[in-house]
Backbone bond lengths (Angstrom), bond angles and torsions (degrees), N, CA, C in turn:
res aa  C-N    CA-C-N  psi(-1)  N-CA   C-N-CA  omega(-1)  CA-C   N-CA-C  phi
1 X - - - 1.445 - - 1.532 111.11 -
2 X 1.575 116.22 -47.67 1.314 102.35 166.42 1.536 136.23 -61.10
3 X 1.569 101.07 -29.72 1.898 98.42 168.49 1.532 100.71 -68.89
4 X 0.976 129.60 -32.03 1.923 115.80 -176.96 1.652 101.67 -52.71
5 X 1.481 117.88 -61.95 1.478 132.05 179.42 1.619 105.78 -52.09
6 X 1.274 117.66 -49.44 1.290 96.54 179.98 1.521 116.29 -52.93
7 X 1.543 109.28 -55.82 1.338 115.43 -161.42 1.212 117.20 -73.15
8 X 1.534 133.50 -3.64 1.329 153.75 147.02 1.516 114.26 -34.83
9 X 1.643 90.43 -70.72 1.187 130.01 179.09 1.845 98.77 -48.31
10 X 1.351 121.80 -80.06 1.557 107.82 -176.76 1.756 105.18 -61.00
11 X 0.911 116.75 -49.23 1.550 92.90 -169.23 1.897 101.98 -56.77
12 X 1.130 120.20 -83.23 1.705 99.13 169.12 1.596 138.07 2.32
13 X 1.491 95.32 -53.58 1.317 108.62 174.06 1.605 108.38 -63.18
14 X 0.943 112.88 -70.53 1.639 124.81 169.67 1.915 113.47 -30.12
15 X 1.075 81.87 -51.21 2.154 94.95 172.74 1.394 114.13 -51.65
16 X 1.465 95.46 -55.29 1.920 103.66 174.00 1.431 119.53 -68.62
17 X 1.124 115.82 -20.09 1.460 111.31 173.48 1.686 117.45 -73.64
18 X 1.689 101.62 -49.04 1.465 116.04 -176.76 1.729 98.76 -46.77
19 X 1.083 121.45 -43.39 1.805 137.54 -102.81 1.738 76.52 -128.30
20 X 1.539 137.85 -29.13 1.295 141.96 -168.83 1.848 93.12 -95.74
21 X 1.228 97.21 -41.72 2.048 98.25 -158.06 1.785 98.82 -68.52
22 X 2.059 103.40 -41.59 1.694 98.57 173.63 1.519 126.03 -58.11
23 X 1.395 101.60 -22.28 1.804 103.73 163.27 1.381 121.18 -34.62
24 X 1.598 117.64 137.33 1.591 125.94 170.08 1.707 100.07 -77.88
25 X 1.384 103.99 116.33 1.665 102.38 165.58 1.427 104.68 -94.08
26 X 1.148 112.57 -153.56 1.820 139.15 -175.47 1.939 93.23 -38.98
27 X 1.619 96.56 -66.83 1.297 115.71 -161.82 1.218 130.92 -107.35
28 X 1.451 95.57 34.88 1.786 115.79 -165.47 1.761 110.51 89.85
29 X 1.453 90.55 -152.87 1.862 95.84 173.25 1.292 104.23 168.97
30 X 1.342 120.36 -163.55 0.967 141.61 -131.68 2.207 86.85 -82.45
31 X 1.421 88.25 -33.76 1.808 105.73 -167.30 1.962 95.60 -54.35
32 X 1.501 117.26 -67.74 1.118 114.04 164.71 1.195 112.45 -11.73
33 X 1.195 140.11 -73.97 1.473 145.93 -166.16 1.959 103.29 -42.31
34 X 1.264 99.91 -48.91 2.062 102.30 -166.21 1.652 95.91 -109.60
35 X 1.409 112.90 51.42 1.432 130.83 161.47 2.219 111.70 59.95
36 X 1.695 102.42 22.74 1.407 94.25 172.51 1.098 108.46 -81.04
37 X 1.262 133.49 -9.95 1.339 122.04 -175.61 1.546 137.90 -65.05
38 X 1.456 119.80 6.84 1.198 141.11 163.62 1.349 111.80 -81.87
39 X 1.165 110.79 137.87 1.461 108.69 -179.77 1.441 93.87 -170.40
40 X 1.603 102.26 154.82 1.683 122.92 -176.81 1.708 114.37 -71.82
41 X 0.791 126.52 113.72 1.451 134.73 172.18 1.375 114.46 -54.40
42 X 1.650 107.86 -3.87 1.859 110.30 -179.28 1.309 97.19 -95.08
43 X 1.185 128.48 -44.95 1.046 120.85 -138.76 2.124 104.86 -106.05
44 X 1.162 92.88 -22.91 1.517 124.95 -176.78 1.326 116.99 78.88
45 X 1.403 117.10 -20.35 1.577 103.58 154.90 1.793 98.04 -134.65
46 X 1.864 92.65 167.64 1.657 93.34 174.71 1.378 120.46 -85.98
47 X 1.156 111.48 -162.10 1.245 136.46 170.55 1.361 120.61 -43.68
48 X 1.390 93.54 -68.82 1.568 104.98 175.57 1.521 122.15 -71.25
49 X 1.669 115.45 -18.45 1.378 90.84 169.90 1.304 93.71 -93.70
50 X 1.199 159.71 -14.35 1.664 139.56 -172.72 2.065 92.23 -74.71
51 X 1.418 130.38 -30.31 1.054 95.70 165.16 1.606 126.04 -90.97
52 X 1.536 107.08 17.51 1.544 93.55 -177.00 1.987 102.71 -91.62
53 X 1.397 84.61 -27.68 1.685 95.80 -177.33 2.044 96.93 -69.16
54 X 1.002 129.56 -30.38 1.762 124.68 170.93 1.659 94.57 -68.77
55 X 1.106 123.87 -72.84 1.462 121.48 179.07 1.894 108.06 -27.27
56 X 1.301 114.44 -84.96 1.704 118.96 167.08 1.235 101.84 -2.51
57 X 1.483 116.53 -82.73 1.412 152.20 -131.58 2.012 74.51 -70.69
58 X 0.783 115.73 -98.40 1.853 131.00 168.81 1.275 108.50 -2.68
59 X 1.170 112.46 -44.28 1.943 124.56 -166.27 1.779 88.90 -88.59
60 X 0.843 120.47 -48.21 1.877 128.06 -163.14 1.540 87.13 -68.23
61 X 1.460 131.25 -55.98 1.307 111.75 -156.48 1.736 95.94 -99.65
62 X 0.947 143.55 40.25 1.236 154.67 156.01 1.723 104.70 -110.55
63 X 1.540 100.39 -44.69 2.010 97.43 159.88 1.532 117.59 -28.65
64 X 1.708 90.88 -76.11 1.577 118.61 -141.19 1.944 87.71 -74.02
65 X 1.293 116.73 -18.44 1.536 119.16 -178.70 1.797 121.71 -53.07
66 X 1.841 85.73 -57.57 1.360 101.92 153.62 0.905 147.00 -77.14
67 X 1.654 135.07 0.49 1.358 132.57 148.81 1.544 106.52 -84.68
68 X 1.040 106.99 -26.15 1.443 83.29 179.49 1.758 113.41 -85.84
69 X 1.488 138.61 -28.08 1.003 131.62 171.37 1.770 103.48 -76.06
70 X 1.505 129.70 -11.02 1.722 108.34 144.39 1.230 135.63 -85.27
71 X 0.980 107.55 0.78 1.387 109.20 159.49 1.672 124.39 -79.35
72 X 1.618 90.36 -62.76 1.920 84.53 150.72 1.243 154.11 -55.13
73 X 1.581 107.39 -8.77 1.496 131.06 161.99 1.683 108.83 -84.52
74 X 1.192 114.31 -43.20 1.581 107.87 171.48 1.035 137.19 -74.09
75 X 1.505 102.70 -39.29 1.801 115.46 149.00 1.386 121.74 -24.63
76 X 1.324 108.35 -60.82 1.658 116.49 -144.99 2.071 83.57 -91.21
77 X 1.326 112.95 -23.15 1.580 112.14 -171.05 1.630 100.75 -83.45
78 X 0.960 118.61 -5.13 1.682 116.11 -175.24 1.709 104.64 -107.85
């Protein structure tokens, strides 16, 4: 059970990084590059980033899931 959590745990980790760098900052980002950089002037962001920010949001609490259920697996194993 703990190698499942670990390996959760790095691939996750790995997701949030990809999934943080395609974010629009100040001055664009990485998203610009694979055509996010369009976006509606009504709404202030598009489509695709309100679902990349649900995606994030999804990947972060699938993170914080697995450190905290390894910690409670190592706890209770020590």
């Amino acid at each position: 059970m703990v190698i499942t959590f670990t390996v959760l745990l790095v691939l996750t980790s790995l997701l949030l990084i990809l999934l943080i760098l395609l974010h629009k900052g100040r001055g664009g980002g990485l998203s610009d590059m694979f055509g996010g950089g369009v976006s509606s002037g009504l709404g202030g962001s598009s489509v695709a980033e309100r679902n990349l920010d649900r995606i994030t949001v999804g990947a972060g609490v699938i993170w914080f899931a697995c450190i905290v259920a390894l910690g409670l697996l190592l706890k209770a194993g020590s």
